[in-house]
N, C-alpha and C positions, 0 to 999 in steps of 0.2 A: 738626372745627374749628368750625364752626356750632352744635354744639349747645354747645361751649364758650365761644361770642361771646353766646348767647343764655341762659345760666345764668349767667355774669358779668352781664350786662344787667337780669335779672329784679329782685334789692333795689333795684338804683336806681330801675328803672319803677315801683314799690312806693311809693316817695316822691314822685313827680310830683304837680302839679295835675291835677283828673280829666280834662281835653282832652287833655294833654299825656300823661298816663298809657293813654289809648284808641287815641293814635296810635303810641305807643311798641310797645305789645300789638300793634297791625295789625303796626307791619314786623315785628316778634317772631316774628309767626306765620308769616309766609312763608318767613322765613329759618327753622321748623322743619319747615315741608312742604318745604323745598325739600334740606335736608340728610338729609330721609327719602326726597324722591326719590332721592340722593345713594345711601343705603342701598339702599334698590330695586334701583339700575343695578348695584350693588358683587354683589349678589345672585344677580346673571343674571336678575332677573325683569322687572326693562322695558330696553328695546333703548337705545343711544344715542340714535337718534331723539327716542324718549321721552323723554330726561331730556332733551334742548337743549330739547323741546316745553315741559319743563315749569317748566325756569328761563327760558322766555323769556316766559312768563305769569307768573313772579313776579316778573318785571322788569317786565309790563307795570301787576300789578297795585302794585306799589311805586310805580311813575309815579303811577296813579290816586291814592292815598294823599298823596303829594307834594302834587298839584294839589288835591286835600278840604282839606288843612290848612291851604294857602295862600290857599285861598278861603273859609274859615270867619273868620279874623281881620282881613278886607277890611271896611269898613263899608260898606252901599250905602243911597242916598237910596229918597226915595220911586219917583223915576223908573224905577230901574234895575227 
């Protein structure tokens, strides 16, 4: 289902402004490392362990993502 959320996705990220197109690509990407870990576990070749290890790093790195784009469109003074 991810890689069908993330091929739907791909024309439209294609037409974006280029900020908006880099940050589309980042969650893009996780969400396809994260459906190949997906595959992996289906596999028997990483443990359950592994895969909650490895969607809870793409949840963390989705957060970090979140927090770059919300702080890229901030304007800051000279102070900050």
């Amino acid at each position: 289902m991810l890689d069908q959320v993330v091929a739907a996705q791909l024309p439209l990220v294609a037409r974006l402004p280029e900020a908006s197109r880099r940050r589309a690509a980042d969650f893009l990407a996780e969400l396809v490392m994260l459906s190949q870990a997906y595959r992996h576990h289906a596999a028997g070749w990483i443990s359950r362990e592994e895969l909650a290890e490895r969607g809870s790093g793409a949840v963390s790195r989705i957060a970090v993502i979140r927090r770059r784009s919300s702080l890229s469109s901030t304007q800051f003074t000279e102070q900050d």
